[in-house]
C-alpha positions in Angstrom: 28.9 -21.0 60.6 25.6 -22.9 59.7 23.7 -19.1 60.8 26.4 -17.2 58.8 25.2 -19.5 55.5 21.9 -18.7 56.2 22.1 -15.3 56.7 24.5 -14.9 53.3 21.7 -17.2 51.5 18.6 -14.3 52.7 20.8 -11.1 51.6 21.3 -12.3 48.6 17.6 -13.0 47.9 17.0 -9.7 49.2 19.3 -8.1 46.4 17.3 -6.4 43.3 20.3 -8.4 40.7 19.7 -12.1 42.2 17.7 -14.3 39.8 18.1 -11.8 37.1 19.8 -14.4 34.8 17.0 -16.6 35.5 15.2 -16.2 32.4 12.0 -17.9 33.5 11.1 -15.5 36.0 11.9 -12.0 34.5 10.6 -9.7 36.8 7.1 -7.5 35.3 5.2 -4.8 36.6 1.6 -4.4 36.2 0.9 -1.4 34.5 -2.9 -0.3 35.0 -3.4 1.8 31.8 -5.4 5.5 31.9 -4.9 8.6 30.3 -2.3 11.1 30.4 -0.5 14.4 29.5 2.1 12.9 27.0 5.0 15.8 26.2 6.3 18.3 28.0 5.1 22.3 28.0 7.5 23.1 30.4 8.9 26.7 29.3 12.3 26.0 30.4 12.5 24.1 27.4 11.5 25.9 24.5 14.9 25.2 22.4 14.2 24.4 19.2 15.9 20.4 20.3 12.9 20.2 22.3 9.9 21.0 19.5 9.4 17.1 19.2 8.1 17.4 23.2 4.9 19.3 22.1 2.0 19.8 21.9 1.6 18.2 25.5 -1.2 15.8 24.6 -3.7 13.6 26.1 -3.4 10.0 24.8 -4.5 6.7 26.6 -2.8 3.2 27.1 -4.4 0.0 28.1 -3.5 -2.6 30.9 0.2 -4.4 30.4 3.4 -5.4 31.7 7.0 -3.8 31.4 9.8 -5.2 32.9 11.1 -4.4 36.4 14.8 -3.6 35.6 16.6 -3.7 32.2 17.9 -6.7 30.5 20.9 -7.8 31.9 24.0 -9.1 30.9 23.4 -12.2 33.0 20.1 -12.7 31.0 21.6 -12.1 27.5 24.3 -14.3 27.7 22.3 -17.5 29.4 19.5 -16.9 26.4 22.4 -16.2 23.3 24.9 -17.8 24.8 27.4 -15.2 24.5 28.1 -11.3 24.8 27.0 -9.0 21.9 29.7 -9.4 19.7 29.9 -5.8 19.3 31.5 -5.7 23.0 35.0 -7.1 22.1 37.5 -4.6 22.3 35.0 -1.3 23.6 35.5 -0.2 26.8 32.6 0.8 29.3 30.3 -2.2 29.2 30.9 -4.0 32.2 30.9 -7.2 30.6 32.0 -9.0 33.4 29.0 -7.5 35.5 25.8 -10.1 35.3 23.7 -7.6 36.6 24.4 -4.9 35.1 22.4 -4.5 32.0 23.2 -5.6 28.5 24.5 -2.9 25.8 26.1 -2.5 22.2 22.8 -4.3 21.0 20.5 -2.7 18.4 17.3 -2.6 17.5 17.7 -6.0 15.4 20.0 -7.8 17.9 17.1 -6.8 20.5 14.3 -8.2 18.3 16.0 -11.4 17.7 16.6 -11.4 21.5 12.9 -11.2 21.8 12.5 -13.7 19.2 14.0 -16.4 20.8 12.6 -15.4 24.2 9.1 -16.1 22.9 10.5 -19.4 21.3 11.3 -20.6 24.7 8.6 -19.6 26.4 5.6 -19.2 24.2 3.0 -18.1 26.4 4.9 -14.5 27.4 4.5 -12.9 24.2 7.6 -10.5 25.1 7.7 -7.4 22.8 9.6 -3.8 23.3 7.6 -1.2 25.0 6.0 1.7 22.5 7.0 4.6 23.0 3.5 5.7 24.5 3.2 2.8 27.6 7.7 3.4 28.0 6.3 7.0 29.2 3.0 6.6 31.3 5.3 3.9 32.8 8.3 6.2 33.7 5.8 8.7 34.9 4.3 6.5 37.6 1.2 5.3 35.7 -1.8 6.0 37.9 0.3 7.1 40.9 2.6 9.4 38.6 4.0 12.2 41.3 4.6 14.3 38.1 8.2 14.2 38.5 10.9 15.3 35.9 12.6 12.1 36.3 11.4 8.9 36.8 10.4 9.0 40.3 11.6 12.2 42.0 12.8 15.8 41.0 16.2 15.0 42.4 17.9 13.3 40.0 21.0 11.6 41.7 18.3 9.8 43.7 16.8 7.8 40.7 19.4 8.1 38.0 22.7 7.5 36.6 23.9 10.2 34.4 26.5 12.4 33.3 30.1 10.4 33.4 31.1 10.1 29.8 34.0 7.9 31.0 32.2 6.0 33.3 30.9 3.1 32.8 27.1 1.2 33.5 26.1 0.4 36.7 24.0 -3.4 38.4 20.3 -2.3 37.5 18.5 -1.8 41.0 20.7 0.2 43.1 19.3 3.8 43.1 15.2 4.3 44.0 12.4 3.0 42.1 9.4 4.6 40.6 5.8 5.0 41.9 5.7 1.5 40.1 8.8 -0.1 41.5 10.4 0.2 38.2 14.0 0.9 38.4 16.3 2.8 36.1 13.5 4.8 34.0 16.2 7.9 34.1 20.0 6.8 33.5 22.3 4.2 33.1 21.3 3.1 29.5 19.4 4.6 26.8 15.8 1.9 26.6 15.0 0.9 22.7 11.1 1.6 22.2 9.2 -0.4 19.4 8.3 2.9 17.5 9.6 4.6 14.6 10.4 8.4 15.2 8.3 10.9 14.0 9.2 14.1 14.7 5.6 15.9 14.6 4.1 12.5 15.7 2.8 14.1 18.5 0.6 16.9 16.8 -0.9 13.5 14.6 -2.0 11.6 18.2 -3.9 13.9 20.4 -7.3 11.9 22.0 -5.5 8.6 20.6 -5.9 5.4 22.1 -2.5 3.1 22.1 -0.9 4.9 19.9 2.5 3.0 17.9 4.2 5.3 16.2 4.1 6.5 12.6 4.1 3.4 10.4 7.6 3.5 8.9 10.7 5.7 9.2 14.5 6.0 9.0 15.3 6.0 13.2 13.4 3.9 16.1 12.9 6.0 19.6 15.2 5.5 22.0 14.2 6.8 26.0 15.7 7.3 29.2 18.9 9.1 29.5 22.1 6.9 30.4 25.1 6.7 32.6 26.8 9.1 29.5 24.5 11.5 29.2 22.9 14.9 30.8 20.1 15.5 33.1 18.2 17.3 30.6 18.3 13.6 28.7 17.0 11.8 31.3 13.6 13.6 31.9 10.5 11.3 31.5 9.8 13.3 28.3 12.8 13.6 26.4 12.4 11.7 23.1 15.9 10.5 21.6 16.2 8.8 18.2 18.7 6.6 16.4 19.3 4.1 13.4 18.2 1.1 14.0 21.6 -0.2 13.6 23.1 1.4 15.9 24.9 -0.1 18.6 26.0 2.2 21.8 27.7 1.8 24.8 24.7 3.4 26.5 22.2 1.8 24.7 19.9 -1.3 26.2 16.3 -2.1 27.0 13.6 -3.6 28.9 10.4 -5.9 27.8 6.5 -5.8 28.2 3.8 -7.9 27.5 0.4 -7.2 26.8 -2.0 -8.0 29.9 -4.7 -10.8 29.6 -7.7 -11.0 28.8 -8.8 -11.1 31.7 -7.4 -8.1 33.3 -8.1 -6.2 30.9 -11.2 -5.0 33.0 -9.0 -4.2 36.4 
């Protein structure tokens, strides 16, 4: 009995979810910044939907953080206290599912997520990704394998896509990036900090941490979900939505600036 405990107690630190309401560890990856090829030139997709991919561009990030999985709904509720509002009476949210990630939030519900994360913990500095780092960090940084999605060219490897009446799924379970970040491609759409521009790209070619056009009517949304196609869920596919809106599909994940002091690594 007492080995079957202990064996029960070491799977289930072994498990990507466990922890993940523990809101004083949220798992980050250190992102160690460069430049890159932003955009896609790909001539398979030369559809006008597609113009806001090019020119493929070189822009540069510094050092930071971005979160290992997506916020969960474990994590919202022990910081909020409760479920989004928004999930009573929609299917397809899992709300019973701690580990699987949080949805029907917008971009304001997200920022006053984030607000009272810093409150608790003042030293994190917690902030949405921009649209810029959410890329180089869904490529593979440094170590990008130059991948269509995020972390192979086989896209039921790293992704949940493509069941409109499915539902989400517990962040972790299909194969990382060359970061270890999970879920880059599929299961929920990822809220970025910037506004959407659609010839933003032909404005930020040589730029250095670029943050989106300074105002605008919709805020970037990345990733691909559990609802959408494959096409969607490519590293480079830019999607765009009010603010306001609040989606089934729709989630995120944090970063944080690095210190000082690594600044230089």
């Amino acid at each position: 009995m007492k080995k079957t405990v202990l064996f029960l107690a070491f799977l289930s630190l072994s498990l990507p979810g466990f922890c993940q309401a523990d809101l004083s560890n949220i798992m980050m990856v250190y992102v160690k910044g460069g430049s890159f090829f932003m955009g896609c030139d790909d001539t398979k997709f030369t559809a006008k939907e597609y113009d806001n991919e090019r020119p493929l561009h070189r822009v540069s990030v510094s050092n930071f953080y971005i979160q290992k999985y997506d916020i969960t709904n474990g994590q919202w509720r022990k910081l909020m206290g409760i479920y989004p509002p928004a999930y009573n009476g929609v299917n397809y949210v899992n709300k019973d599912c701690d580990d699987c990630p949080v949805v029907m939030v917008n971009y304001e519900d997200v920022q006053e997520f984030i607000r009272r994360l810093n409150e608790k913990f003042p030293n994190k500095h917690y902030r949405l990704p921009t649209e810029t780092e959410w890329e180089y960090a869904a490529r593979g940084g440094k170590y990008a394998g130059n991948f269509m999605y995020a972390g192979s060219n086989k896209i039921k490897d790293v992704a949940w896509y493509g069941k409109p009446d499915g539902a989400t799924h517990p962040i972790g379970q299909k194969k990382p990036n060359e970061l270890s970040i999970y879920d880059m491609s599929g299961n929920v759409l990822e809220w970025c900090a910037d506004w959407y521009g659609e010839d933003y790209y032909k404005n930020t070619i040589d730029e250095i941490n670029p943050k989106g056009p300074p105002a605008g009517d919709t805020k970037v949304l990345r990733g691909g979900s559990y609802f959408t196609d494959d096409i969607t869920c490519r590293t480079v596919y830019r999607s765009h939505l009010d603010p306001k809106t609040r989606r089934w599909d729709i989630g995120f994940r944090l970063a944080t600036d690095a210190p000082a002091e690594e600044k230089g690594k």
